[in-house]
DSSP file (Angstrom, degrees, kcal/mol; ACC not computed):
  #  RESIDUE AA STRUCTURE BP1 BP2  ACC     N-H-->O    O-->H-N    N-H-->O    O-->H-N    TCO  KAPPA ALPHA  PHI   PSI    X-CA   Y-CA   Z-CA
    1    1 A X              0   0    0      0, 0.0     2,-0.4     0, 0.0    94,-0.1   0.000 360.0 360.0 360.0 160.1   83.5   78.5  105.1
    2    2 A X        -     0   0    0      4,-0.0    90,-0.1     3,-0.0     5,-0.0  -0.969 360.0-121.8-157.8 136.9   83.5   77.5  108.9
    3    3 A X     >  -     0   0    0     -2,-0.4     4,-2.6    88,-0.3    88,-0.1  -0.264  38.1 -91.2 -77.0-169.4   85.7   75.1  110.6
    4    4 A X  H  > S+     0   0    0      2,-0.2     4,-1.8     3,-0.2     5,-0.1   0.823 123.6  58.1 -38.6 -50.4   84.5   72.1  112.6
    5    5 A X  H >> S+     0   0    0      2,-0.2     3,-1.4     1,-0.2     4,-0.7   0.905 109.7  44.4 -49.5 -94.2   84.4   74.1  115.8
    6    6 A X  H 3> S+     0   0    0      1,-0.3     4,-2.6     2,-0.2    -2,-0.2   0.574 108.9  51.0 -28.0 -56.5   81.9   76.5  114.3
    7    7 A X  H 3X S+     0   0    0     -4,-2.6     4,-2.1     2,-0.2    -1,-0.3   0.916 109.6  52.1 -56.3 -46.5   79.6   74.1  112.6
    8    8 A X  H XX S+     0   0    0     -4,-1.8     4,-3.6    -3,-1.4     3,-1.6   0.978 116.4  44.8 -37.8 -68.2   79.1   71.8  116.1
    9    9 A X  H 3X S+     0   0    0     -4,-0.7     4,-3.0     1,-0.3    -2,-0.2   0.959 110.6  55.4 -67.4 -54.8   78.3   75.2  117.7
   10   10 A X  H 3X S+     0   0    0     -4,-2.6     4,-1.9     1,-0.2    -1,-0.3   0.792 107.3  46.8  -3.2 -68.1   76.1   76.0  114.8
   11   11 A X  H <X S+     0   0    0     -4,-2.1     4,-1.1    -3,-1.6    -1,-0.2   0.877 106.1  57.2 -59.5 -49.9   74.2   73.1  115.2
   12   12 A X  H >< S+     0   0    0     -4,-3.6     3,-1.1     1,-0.2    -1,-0.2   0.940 101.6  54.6 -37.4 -63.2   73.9   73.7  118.5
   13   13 A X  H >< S+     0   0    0     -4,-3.0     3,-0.6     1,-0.2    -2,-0.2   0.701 102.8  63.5 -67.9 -19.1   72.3   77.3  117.8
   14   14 A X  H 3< S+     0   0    0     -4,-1.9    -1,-0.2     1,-0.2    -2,-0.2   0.906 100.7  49.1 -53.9 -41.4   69.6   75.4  115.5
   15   15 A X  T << S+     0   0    0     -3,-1.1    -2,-0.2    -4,-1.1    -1,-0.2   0.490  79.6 129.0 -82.3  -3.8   68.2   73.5  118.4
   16   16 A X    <   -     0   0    0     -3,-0.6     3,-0.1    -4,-0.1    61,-0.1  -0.363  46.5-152.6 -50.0 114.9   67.8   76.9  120.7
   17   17 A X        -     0   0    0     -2,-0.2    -1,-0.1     1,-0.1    57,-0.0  -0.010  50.4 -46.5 -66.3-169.4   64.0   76.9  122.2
   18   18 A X  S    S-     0   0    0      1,-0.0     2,-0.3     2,-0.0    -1,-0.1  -0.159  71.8-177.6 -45.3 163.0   62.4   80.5  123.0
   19   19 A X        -     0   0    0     -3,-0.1    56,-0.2    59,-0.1     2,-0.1  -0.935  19.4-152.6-159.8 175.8   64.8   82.6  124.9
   20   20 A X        -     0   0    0     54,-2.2     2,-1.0    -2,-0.3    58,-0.3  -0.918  16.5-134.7-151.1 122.9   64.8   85.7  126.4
   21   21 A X        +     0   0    0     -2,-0.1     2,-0.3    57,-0.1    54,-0.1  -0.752  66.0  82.8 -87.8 107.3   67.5   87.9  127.0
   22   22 A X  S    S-     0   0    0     -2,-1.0    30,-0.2    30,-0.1     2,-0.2  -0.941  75.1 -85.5 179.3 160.1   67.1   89.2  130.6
   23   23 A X  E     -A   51   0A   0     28,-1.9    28,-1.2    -2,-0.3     2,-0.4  -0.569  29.0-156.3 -73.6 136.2   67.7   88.5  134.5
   24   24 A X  E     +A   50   0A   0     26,-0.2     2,-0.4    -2,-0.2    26,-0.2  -0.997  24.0 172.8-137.5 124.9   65.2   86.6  136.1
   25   25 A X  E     -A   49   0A   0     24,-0.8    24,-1.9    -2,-0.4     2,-0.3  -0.933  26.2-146.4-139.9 131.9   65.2   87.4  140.2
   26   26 A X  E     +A   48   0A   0     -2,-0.4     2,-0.2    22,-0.2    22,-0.2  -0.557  28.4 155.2 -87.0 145.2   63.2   86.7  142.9
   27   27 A X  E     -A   47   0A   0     20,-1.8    20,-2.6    -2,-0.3     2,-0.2  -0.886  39.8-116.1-152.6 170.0   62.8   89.3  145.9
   28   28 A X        +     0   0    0     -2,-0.2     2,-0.3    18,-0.2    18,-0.2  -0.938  38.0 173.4-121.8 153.3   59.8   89.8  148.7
   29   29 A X        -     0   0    0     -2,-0.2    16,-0.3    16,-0.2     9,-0.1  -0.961  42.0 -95.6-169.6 124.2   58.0   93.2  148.4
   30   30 A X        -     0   0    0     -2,-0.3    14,-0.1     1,-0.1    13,-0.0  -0.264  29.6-140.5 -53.0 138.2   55.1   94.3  150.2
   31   31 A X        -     0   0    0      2,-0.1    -1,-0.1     1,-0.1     3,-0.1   0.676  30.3-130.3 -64.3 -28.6   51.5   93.7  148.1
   32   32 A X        +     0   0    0      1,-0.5     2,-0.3     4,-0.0    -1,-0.1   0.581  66.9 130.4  84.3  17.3   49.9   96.9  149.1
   33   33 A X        -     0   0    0      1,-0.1    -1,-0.5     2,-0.0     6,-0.2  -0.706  55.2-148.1 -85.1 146.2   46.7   95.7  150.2
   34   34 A X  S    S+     0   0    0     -2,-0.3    -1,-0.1     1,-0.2    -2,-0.0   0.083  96.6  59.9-112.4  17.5   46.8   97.6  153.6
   35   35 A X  S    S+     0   0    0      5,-0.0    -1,-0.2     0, 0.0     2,-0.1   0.215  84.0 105.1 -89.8   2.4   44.5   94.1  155.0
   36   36 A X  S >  S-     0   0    0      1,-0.2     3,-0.8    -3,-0.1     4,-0.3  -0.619  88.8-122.9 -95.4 161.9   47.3   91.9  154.0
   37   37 A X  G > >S+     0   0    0      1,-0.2     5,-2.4     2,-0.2     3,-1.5   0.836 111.2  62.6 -64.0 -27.2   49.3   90.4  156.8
   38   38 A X  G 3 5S+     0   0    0      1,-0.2    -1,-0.2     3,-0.2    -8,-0.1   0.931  87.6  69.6 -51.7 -43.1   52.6   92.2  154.9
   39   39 A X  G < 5S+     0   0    0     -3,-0.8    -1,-0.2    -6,-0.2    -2,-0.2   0.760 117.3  21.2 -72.1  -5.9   51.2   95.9  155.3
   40   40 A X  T < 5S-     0   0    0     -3,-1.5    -2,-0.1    -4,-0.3    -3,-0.1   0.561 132.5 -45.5 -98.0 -92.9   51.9   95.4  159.2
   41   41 A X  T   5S+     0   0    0     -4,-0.2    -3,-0.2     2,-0.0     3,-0.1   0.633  91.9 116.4-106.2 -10.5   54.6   92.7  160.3
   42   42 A X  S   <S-     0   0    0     -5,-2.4     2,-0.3     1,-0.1    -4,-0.1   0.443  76.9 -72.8 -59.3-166.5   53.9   89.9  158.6
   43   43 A X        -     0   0    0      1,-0.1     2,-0.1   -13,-0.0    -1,-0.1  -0.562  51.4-125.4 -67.1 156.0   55.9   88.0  156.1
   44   44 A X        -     0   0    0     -2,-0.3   -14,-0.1     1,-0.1     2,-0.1  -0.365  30.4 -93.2 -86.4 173.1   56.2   89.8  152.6
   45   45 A X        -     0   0    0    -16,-0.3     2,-0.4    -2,-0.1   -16,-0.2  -0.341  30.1-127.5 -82.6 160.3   55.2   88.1  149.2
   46   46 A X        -     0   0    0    -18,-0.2     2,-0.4    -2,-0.1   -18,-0.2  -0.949  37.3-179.4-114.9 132.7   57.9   86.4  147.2
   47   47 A X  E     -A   27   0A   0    -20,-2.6   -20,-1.8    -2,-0.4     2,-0.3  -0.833  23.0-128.2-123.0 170.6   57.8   88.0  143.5
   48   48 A X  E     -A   26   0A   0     15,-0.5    15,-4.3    -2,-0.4     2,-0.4  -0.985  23.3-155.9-133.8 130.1   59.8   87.2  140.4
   49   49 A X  E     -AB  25  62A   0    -24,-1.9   -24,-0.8    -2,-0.3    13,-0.2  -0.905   9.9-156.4-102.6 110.3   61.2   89.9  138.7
   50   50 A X  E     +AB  24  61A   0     11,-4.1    11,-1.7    -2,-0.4   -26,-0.2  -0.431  21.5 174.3 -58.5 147.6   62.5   90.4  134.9
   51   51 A X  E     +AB  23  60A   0    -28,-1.2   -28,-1.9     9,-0.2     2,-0.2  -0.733   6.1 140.3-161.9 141.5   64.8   92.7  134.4
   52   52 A X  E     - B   0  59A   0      7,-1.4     7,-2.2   -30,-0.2     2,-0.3  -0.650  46.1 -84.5-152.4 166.1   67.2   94.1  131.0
   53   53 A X  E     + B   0  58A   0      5,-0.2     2,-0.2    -2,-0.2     5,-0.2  -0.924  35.3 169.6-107.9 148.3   68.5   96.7  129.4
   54   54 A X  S    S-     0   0    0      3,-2.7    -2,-0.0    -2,-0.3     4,-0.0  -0.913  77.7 -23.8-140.3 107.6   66.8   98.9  126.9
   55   55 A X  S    S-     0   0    0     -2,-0.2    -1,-0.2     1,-0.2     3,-0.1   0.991 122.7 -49.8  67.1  61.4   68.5  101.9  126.0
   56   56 A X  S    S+     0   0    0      1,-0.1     2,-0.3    -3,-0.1    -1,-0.2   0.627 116.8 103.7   3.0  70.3   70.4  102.3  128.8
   57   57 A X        -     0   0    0      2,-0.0    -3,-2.7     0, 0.0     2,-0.6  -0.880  66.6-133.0-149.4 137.0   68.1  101.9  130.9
   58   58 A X  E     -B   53   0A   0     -2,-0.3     2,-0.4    -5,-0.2    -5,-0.2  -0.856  23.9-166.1-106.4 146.3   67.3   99.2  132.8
   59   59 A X  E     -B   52   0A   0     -7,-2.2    -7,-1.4    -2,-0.6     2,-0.4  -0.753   7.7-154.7-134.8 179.7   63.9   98.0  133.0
   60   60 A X  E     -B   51   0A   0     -2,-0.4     2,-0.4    -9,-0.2    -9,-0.2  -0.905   6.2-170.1-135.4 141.4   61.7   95.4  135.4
   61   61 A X  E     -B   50   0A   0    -11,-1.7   -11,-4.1    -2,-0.4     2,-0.0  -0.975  27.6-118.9-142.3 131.6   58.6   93.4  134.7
   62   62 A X  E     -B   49   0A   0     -2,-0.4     2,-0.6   -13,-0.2   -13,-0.2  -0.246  27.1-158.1 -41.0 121.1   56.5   91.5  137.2
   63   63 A X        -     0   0    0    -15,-4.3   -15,-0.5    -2,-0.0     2,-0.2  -0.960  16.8-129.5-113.3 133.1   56.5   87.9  136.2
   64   64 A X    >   -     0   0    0     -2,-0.6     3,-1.7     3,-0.1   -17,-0.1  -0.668  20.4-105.7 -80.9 152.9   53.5   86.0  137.6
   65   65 A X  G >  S+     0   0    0      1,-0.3     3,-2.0    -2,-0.2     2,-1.6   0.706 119.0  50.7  -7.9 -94.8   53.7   82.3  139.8
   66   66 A X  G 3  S+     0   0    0      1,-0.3    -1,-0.3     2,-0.1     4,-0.3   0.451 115.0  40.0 -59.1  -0.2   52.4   80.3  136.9
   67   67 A X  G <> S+     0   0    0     -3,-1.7     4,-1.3    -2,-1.6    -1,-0.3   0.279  87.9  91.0-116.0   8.6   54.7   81.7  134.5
   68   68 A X  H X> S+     0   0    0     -3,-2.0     4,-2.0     2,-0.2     3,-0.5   0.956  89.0  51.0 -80.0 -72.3   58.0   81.7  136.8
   69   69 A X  H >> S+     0   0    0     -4,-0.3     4,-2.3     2,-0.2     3,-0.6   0.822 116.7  36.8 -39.8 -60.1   59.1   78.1  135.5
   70   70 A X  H 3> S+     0   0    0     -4,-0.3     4,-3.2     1,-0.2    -1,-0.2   0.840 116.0  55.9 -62.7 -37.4   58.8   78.8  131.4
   71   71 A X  H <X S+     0   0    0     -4,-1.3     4,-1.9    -3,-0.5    -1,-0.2   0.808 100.8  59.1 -73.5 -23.4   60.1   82.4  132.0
   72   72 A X  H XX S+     0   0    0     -4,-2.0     4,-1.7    -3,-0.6     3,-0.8   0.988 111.7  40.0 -65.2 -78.3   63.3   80.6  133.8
   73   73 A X  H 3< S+     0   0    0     -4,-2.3    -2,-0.2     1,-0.3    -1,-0.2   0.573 102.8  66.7 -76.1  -8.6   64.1   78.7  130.4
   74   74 A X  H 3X S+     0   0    0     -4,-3.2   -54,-2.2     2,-0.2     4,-0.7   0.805 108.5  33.6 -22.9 -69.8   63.4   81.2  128.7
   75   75 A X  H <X S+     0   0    0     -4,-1.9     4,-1.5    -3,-0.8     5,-0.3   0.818 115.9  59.2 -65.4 -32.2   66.6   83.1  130.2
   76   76 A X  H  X S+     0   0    0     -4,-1.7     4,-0.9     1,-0.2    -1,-0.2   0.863 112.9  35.7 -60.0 -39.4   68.4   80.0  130.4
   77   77 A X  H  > S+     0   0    0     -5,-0.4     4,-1.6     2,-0.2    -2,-0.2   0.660 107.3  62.9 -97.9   1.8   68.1   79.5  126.8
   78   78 A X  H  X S+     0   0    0     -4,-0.7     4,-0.6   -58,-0.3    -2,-0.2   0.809 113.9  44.6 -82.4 -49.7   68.5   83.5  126.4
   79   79 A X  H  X S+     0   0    0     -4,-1.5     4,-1.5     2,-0.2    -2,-0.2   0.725 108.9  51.5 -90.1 -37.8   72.3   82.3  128.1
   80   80 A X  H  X S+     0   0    0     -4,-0.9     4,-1.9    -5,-0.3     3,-0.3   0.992 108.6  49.2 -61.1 -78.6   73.1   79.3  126.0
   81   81 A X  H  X S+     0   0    0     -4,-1.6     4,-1.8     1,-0.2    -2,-0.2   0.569 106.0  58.8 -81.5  13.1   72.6   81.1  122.9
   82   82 A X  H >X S+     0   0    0     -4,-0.6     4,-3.9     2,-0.2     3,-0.9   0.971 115.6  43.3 -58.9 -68.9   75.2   84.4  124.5
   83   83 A X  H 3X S+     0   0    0     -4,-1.5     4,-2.4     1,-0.4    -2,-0.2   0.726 115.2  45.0 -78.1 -33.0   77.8   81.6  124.7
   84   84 A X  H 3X S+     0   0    0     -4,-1.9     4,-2.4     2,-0.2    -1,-0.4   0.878 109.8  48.9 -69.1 -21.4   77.1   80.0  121.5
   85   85 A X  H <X S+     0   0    0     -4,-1.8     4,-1.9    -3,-0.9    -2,-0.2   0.919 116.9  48.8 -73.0 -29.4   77.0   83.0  119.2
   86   86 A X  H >< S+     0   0    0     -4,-3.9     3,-1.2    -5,-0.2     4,-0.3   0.977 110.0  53.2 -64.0 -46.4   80.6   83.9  121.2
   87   87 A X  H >X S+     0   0    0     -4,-2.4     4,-1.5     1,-0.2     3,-1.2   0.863 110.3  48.4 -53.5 -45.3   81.9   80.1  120.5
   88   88 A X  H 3< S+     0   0    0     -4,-2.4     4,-0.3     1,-0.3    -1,-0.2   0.614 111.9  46.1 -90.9   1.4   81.2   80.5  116.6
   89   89 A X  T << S+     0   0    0     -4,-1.9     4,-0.4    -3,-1.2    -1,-0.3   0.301 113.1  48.4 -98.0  21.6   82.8   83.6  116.2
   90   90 A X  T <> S+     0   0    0     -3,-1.2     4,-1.7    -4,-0.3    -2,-0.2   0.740 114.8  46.7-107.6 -24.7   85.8   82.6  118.1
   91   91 A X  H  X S+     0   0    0     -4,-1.5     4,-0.6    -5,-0.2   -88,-0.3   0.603 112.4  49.3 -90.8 -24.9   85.9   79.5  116.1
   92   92 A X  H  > S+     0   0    0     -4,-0.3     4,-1.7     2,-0.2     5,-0.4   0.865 112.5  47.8 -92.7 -14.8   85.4   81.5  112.8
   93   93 A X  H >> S+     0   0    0     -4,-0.4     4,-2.3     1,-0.3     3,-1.9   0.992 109.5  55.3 -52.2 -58.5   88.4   84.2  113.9
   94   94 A X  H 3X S+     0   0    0     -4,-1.7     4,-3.0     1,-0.3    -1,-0.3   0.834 110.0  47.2 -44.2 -34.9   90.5   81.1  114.6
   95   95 A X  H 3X S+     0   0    0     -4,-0.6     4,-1.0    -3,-0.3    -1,-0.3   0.607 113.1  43.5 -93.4 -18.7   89.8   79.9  110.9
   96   96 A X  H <X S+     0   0    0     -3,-1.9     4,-0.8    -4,-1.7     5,-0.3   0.640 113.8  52.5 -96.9  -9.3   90.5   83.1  109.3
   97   97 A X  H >X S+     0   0    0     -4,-2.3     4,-2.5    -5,-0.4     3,-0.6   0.986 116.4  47.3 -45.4 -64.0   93.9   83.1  111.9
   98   98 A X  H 3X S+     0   0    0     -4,-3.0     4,-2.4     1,-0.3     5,-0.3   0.917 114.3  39.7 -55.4 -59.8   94.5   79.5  110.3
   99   99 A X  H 3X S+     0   0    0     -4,-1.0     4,-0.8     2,-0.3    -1,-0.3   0.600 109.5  58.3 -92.5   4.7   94.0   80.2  106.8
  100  100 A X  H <X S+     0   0    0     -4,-0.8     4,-2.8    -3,-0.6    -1,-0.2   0.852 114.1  54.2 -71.1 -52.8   96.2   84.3  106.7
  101  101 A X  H >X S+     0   0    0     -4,-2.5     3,-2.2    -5,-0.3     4,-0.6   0.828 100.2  45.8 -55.6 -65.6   98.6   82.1  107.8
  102  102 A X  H >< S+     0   0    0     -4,-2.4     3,-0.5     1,-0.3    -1,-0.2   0.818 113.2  69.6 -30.2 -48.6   98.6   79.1  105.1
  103  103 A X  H 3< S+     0   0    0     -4,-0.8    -1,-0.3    -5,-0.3    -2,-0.2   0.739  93.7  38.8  19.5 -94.0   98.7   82.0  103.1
  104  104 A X  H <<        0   0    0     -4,-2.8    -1,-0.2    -3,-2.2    -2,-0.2   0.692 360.0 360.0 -77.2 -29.0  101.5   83.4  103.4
  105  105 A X    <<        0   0    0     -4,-0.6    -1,-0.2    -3,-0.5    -2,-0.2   0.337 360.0 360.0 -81.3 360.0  103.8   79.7  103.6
């Protein structure tokens, strides 16, 4: 059984696209071509960086340009479905709260 709460959130977590659970950050970080304007004064590169835990460890992956934008809603929907799986167990705790209690009266 699940109350009202829970099934809405439910529903919700049917409609979740890909996800990804991870940090998505952008930083600048020299390229290492020692001809690029970076290896002296220039500006540095702008990257986007992945980054989780595995195994207590945290670990980083390179995302490339063309992939920045998908990898973004990826973690966005990675964030969505944290808050729904916490909303439908808070909604089923409340419902077993509800019904110890009916219980007992």
């Amino acid at each position: 059984m699940t109350s009202d709460r829970g099934k809405a959130a439910l529903e919700r977590l049917r409609k979740i696209k890909p996800f990804i659970q991870a940090s998505l950050t952008l930083t600048k970080k020299r390229c290492g071509n020692p001809r690029c304007r970076c290896a002296q004064e220039g500006p540095l590169h702008e990257v986007a960086l992945l980054t989780w835990k595995e195994e207590k460890r945290t670990r980083t992956l390179y995302v490339p340009m063309k992939l920045r934008q998908e990898v973004e809603t990826w973690v966005q929907e990675g964030k969505l479905l944290k808050r729904l799986v916490a909303e439908v167990s808070q909604a089923q705790r409340e419902f077993l709260t509800s019904k110890k209690k009916s219980s007992k009266g």
